[in-house]
C-alpha positions in Angstrom: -39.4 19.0 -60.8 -37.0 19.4 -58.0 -38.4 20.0 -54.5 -38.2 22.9 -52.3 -37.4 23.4 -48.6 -40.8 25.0 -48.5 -42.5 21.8 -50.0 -41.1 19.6 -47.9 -42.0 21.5 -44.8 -45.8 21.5 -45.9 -46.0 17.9 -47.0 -49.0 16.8 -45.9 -50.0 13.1 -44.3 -52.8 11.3 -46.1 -54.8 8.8 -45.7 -51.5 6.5 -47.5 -48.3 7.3 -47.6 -46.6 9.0 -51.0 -43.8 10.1 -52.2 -42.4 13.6 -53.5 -39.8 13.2 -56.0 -36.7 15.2 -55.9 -34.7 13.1 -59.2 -32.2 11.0 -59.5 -34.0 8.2 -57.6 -33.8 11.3 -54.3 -37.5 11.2 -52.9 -39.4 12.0 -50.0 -41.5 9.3 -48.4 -44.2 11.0 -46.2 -46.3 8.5 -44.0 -49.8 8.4 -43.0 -48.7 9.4 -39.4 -46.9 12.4 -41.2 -43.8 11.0 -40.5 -41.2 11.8 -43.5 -38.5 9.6 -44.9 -35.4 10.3 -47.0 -34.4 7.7 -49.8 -32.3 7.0 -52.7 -33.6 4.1 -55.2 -30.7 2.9 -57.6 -30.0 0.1 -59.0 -26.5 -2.4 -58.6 -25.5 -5.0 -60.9 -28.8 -5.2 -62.3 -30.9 -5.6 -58.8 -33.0 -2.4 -56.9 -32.1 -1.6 -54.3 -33.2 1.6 -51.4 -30.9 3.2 -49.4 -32.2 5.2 -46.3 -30.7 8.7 -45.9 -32.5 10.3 -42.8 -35.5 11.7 -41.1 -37.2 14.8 -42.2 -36.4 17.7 -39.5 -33.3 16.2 -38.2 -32.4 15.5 -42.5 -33.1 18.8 -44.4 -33.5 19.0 -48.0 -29.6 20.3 -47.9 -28.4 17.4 -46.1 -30.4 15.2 -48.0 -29.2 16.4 -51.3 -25.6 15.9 -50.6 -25.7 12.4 -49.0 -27.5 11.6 -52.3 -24.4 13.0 -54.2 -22.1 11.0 -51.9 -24.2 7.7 -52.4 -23.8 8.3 -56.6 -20.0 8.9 -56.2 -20.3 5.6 -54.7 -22.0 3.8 -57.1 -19.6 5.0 -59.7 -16.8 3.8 -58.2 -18.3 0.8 -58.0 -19.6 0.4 -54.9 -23.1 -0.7 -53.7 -24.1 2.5 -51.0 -26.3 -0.2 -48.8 -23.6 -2.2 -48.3 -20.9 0.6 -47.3 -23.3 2.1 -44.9 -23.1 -1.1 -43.2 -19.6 -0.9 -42.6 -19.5 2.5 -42.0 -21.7 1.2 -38.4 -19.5 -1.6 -37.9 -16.8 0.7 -38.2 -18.7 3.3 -35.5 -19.4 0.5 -33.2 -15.9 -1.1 -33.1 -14.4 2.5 -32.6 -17.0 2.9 -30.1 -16.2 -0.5 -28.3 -12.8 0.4 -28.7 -13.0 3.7 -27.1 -10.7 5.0 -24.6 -13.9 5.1 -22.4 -15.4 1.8 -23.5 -11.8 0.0 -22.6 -11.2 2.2 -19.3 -15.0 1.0 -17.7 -14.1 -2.6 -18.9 -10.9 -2.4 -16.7 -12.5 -1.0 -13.9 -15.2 -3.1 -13.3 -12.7 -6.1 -13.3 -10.4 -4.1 -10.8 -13.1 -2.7 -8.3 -13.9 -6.5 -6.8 -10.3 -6.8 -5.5 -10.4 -2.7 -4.1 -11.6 -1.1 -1.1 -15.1 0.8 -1.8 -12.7 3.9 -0.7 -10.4 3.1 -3.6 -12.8 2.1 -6.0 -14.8 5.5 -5.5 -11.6 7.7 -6.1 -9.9 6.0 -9.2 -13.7 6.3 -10.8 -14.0 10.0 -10.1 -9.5 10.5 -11.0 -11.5 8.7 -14.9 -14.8 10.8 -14.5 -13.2 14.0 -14.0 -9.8 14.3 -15.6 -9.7 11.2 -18.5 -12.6 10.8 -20.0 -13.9 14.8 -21.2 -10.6 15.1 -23.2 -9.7 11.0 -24.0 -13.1 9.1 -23.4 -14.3 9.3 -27.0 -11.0 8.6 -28.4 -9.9 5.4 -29.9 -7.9 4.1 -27.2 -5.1 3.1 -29.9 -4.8 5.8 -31.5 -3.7 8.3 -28.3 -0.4 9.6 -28.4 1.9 10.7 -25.5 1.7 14.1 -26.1 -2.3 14.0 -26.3 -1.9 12.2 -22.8 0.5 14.6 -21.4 -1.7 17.6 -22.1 -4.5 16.1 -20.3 -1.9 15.7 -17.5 -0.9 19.1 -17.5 -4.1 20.1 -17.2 -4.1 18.7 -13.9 -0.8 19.8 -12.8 -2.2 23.5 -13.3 -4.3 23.5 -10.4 -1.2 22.6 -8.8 -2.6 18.9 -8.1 0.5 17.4 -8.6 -0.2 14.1 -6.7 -2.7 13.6 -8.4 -1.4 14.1 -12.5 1.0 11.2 -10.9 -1.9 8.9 -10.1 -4.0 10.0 -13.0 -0.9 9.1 -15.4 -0.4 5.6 -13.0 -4.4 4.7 -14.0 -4.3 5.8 -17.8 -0.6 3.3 -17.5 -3.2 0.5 -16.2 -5.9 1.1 -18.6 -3.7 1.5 -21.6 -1.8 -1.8 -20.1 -5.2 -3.7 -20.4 -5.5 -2.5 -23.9 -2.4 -4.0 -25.1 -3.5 -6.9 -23.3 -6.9 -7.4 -25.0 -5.9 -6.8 -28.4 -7.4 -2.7 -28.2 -4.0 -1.1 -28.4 -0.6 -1.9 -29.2 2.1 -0.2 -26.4 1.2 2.3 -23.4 1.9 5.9 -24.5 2.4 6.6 -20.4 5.6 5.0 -20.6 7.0 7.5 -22.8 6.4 10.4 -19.6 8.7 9.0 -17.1 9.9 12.4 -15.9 8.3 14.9 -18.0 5.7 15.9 -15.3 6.8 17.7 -12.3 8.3 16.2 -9.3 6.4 15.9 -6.0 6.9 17.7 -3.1 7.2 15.2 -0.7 5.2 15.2 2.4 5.5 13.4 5.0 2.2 12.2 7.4 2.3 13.8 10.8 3.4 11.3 13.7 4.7 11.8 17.6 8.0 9.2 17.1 9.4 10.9 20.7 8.5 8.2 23.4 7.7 11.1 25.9 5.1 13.0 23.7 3.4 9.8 23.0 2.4 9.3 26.3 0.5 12.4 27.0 -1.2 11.5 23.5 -2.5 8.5 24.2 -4.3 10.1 27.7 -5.5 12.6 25.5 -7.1 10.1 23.3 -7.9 8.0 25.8 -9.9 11.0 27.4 -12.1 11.5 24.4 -15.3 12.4 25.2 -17.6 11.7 22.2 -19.2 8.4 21.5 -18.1 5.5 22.3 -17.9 4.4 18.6 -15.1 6.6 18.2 -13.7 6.4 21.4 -12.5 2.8 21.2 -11.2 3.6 17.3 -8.8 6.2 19.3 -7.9 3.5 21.7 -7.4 1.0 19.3 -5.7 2.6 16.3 -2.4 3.0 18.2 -2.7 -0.7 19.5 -3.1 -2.3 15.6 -1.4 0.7 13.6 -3.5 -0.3 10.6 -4.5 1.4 7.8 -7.2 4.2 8.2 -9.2 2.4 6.2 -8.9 -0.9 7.2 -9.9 0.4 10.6 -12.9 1.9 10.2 -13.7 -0.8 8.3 -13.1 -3.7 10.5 -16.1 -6.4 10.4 -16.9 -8.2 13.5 -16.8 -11.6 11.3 -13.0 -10.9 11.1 -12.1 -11.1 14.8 -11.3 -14.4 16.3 -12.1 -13.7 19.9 -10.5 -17.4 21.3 -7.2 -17.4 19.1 -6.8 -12.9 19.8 -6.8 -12.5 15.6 -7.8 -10.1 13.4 -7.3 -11.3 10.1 -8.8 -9.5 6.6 -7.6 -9.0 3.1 -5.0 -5.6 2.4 -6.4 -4.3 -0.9 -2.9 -2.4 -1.3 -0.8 -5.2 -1.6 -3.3 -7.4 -2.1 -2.3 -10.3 0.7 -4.1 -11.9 3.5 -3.0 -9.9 7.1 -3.3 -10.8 10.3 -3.2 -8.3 13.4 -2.6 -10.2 16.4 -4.5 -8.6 19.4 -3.1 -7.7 22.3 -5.3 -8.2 25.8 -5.5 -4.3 25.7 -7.1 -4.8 22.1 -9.2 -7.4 23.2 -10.3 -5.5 26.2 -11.4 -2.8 24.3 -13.3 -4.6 21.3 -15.1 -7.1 24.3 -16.3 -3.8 25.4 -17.5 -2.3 22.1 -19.3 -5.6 21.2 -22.8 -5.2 23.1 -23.2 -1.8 21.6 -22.2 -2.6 17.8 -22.8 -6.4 17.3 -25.8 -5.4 15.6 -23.8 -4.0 12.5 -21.5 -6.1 10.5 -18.8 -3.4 10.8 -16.9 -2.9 14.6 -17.1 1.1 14.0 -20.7 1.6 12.6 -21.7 5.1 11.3 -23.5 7.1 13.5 -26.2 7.2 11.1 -26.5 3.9 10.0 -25.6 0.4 11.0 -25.2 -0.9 7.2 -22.3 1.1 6.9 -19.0 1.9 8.5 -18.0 5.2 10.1 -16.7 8.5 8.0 -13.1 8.3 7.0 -13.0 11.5 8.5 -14.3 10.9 11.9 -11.0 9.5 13.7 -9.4 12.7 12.7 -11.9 15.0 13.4 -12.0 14.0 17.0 -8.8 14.6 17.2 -9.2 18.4 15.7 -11.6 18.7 18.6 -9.5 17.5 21.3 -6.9 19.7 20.0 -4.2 17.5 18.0 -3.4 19.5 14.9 -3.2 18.3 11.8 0.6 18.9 11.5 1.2 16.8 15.2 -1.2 13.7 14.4 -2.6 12.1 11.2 -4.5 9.0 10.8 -1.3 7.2 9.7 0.9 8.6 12.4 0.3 5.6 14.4 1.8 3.5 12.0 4.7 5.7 11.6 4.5 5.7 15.4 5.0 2.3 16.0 7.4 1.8 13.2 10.0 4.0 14.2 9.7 3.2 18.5 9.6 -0.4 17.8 12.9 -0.3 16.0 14.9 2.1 17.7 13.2 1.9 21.4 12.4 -1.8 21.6 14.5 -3.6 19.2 12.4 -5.5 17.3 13.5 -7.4 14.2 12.8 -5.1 10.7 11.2 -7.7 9.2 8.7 -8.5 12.0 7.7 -4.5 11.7 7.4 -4.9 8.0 5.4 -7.6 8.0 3.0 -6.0 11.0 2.6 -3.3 8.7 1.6 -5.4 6.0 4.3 -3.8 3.7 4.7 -5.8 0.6 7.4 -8.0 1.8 9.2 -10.5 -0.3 11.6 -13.5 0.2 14.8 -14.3 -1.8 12.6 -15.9 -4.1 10.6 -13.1 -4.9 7.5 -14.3 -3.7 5.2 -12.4 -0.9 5.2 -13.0 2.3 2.6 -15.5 3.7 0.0 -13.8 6.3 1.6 -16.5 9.1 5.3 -15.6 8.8 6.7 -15.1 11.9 3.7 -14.9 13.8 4.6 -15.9 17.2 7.0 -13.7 17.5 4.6 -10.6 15.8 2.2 -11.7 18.7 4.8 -11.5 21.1 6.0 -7.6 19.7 2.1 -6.9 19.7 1.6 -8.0 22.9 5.1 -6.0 24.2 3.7 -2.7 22.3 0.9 -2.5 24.2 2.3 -2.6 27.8 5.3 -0.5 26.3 2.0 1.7 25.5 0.4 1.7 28.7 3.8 2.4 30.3 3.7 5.6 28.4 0.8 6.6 29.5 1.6 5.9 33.2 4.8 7.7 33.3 2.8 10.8 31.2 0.5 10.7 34.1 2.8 10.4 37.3 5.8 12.0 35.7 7.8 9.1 36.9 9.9 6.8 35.0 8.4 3.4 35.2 10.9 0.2 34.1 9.7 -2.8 32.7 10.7 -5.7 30.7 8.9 -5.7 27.0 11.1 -8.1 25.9 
């Protein structure tokens, strides 16, 4: 007699588990702990066999039924059902392992040694928040340009354009590391090369003009916040690093007998080395018995463990006045670019290297971290007092000569 939905619901538990027959080898196991069991007992080539088809709620009667009939489809063509639900999880797992996701976090966590905690932290959230709800659960081989670009244009409707770029750039990567570990065979990104929307180009504010960078530098000079952030403003022109690599400077990394700052660029991925000025020295000697405590030069304000807010050189400079469209973080850099060409003269190269551009020889290969370091100590050492002249003829309103040369 074939069971009902009604039946199974009121299945009781006894004091040994039973069964409740629904034909064709289809019964319900019920246990002593009232759990209940779908199965399917057939036979292949001559041997019993059981075949589990779900748990009673989650498995109705309905579901239960029609796995049944799938199982005996099976077994006429042939095949044992045991043994293809086997494959059919060695199928899900391998799909799963070969996920878009699965592959993506693979690649990252090889990646995120070698980046800044900055970096890390923003290619994770471009994966969290614009790959993985439309690609994640996808087999990474099986995702077509199109499918990408619709994921891209996605972005591109919130009129992040800069972003669809560096979200297409990281699916490139990803899809990349696919090929290369046998997930994937060819990188569907290559097949967009123009079919997103161009950039609008914008270019980091900088003072380039020798006579507003004087008055700049007093300003900064001037601030009257902590001291933390006072000597970043002092010394930010002086190095024209990176943001980042400023506020992330570690004590460990300054050599205070050879005047070196040396630390790893996870952009271009070379060893730098910032040769310090006196005025550089000056100020770090003077920063030193209030953060020598903390591993990091510019502490947080809030704790010593880690380094100050990305957004705390250019907030001070919001309060002091210096909009956003006058000054960025990366004006110095632009700053000292441009004057040290056209003003003082200094050899491209020597600028490029300072900047720790990815600069290659003939051959191809990047520069080492010591090329032409006398002489970049030298145009360090001149940018400075070129600086402080600046800042002296800003203050007097008097042209004052020297030789920076």
């Amino acid at each position: 007699m074939k069971l009902t939905a009604t039946a199974v619901k009121e299945a009781k538990p006894k004091s040994k588990a039973y069964k409740l027959s629904d034909g064709g080898g289809l019964y319900l196991a019920v246990q002593a702990n009232g759990a209940k069991y779908w199965r399917y007992k057939f036979r292949f080539t001559g041997k019993e066999k059981l075949l589990a088809l779900g748990v009673y709620p989650k498995v109705s009667l309905k579901d239960a039924r029609a796995k049944h009939r799938d199982a005996q489809d099976l077994l006429e063509a042939g095949i044992d059902p045991t043994m293809q639900k086997q494959l059919n999880k060695l199928a899900a797992l391998t799909a799963a392992e070969n996920s878009f996701k699965a592959v993506a976090l693979e690649w990252f966590e090889g990646q995120k040694r070698i980046w800044a905690e900055g970096h890390s932290g923003k290619v994770d959230r471009m994966m969290t928040k614009d790959l993985f709800p439309y690609l994640g659960n996808r087999p990474i081989k099986e995702i077509t340009s199109p499918e990408l670009l619709a994921v891209l244009r996605r972005i591109e409707s919130r009129g992040a354009r800069e972003a669809a770029k560096r979200t297409k750039q990281i699916a490139g990567q990803i899809f990349r590391y696919g090929v290369a570990t046998g997930r994937c065979e060819r990188d569907p990104s290559q097949d967009l090369n123009g079919a997103l929307a161009p950039n609008i180009t914008k270019h980091r504010a900088a003072v380039t003009n020798p006579k507003e960078v004087g008055p700049l530098l007093n300003a900064l000079d001037g601030y009257q916040g902590t001291a933390v952030v006072n000597a970043a403003l002092r010394l930010a022109p002086l190095t024209f690093v990176r943001p980042g690599e400023l506020r992330q400077a570690k004590w460990a990394d300054i050599d205070f007998d050879k005047a070196e700052w040396r630390f790893f660029v996870t952009k271009t991925h070379v060893e730098h080395i910032v040769p310090l000025s006196t005025q550089a020295m000056a100020i770090l000697r003077d920063l030193y018995p209030l953060t020598c405590n903390s591993e990091y030069i510019f502490p947080s304000a809030r704790a010593l463990s880690r380094p100050m807010s990305d957004n705390a050189v250019l907030a001070a400079m919001r309060r002091m006045g210096i909009e956003k469209n006058e000054m960025s973080g990366h004006g110095f850099r632009a700053m000292a670019r441009t004057i040290l060409d056209e003003e003082l003269h200094f050899r491209a190269d020597y600028i490029e290297h300072q900047l720790a551009h990815n600069v290659r020889d003939a051959h191809g290969r990047a520069y080492n971290r010591t090329a032409h370091l006398p002489e970049r100590k030298k145009m360090m050492q001149a940018w400075s007092d070129y600086l402080d002249n600046l800042k002296a003829q800003a203050k007097t309103n008097n042209v004052v000569t020297a030789q920076f040369r």
